[in-house]
N, C-alpha and C positions, 0 to 999 in steps of 0.2 A: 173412550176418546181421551180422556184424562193421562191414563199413561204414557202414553205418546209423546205427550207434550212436558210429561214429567223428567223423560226419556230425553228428550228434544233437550230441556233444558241443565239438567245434569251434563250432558255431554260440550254443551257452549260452559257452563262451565269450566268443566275439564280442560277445553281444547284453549279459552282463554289463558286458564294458569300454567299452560304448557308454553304460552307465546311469549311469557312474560320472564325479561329479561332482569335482573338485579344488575344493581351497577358494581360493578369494580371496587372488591373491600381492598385491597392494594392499590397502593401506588405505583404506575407506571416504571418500568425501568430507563432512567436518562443516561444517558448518554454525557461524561462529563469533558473529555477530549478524546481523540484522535490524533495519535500522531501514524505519521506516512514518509515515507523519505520525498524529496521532494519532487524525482522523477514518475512515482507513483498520484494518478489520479483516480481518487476516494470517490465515485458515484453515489449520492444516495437517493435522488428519483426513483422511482421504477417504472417503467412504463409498459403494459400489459401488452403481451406478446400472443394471447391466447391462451390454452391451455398449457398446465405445465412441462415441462418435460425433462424427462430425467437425464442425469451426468450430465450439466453442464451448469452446475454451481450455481444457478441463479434461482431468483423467484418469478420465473415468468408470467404468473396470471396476479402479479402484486397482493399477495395473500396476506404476505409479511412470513412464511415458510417458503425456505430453501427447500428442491427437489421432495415437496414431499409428495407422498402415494410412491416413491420411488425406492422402497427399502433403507429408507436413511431415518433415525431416528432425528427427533428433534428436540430442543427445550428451549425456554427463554433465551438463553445464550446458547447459538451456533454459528461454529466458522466450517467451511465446506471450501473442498479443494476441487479443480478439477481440470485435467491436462490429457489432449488426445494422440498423444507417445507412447502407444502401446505399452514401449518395451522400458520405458524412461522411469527409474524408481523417483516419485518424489515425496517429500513429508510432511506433513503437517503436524507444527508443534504448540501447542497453546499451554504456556505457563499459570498459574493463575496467579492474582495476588499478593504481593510476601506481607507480611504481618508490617508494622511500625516500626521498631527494630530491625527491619530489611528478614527478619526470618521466615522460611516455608511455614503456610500456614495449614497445613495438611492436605489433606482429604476434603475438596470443593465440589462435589459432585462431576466432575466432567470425566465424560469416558469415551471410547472413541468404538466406530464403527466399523468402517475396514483400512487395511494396509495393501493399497494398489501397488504394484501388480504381483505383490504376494498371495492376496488372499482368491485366487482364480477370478479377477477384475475382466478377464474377458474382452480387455480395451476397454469398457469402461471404469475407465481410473477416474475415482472419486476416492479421498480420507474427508471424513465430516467430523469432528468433535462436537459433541453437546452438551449440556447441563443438563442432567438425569430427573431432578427433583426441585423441586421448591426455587428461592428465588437466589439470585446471583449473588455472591460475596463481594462488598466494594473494593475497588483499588484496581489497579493497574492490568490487565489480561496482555500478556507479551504473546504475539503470532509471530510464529518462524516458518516460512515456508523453504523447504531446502531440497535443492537437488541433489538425492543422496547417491544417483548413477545413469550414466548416459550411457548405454552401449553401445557401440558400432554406428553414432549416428551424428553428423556433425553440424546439425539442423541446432538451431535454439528449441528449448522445451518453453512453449506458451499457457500459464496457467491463470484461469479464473481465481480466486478468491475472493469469494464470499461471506458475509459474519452477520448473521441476524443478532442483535442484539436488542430482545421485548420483539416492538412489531417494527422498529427500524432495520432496515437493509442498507448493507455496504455494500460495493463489490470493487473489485479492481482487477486489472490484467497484468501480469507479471511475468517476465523475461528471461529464464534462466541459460547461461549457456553452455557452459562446464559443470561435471561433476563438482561440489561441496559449494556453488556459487547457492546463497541463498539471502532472504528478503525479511526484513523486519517491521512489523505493525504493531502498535501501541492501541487500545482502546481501555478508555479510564469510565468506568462507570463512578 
């Protein structure tokens, strides 16, 4: 009878130090402005929609993750595009940084995912840029979103942008209507 309860108690052990959360040996990533043109409205509520669901830029079940379970990588810093113009090339550019001296300051970890509707997007056009590793570099993050070609279609191209930056969510909806017309966003960690 003895082992049972030996048994019994080893495992409430275990299952204890499995539940048990450590706080946060990092600092949060803040947020230190935004800038937006002034026709552009910055959301940053979220208000849970249900379950996620993929290509369409946002965090729908408010996780603080854009489309994920949706083949998109993620990291503390991501912007995510997403426009449903099959045929409509659009871009997503995220600068990082420049050093003090206004110089590029290399290699900041961020890489990108796909180039819709190059990379066989299938209509769902989604580019997502992320931060691969560790924690973001300060200063300025410039978002270019650009319409780099409109075929045959003389509709405006309507696109989400999104930018998780930590566990805060942006999003905004953006107007493109001609080929090379495109949009500028500032976020200063």
């Amino acid at each position: 009878m003895l082992r049972p309860l030996i048994i019994a108690a080893t495992l409430a052990g275990l299952v204890s130090a499995c539940l048990e959360v450590a706080p946060p040996s990092e600092t949060p990533v803040d947020v230190k402005d935004v800038e937006a043109p002034p026709d552009l409205e910055l959301v940053t509520a979220c208000v849970p929609t249900g379950m996620e669901l993929c290509f369409d830029a946002l965090d729908n079940n408010c996780n603080g993750v854009i489309d994920e379970g949706c083949g998109l990588n993620t990291g503390l810093l991501q912007f995510t595009i997403a426009w449903s113009q099959s045929e409509a090339d659009v871009d997503l550019v995220v600068d990082p940084p420049k050093s003090g001296d206004g110089e590029d300051i290399g290699d900041v970890g961020l890489a990108r995912d796909r180039d819709c509707p190059n990379d066989g997007c299938y209509g769902q056009n989604v580019e997502n840029v992320y931060l691969t590793d560790g924690r973001p570099r300060r200063g300025a993050y410039r978002v270019v979103v650009r319409l780099a070609e409109l075929p045959d279609d003389d509709e405006p191209v309507k696109v989400r942008l999104s930018a998780r930056i930590g566990q805060r969510h942006y999003t905004t909806e953006i107007t493109l209507e001609r080929s090379g017309d495109e949009r500028e966003l500032s976020f200063k960690l």
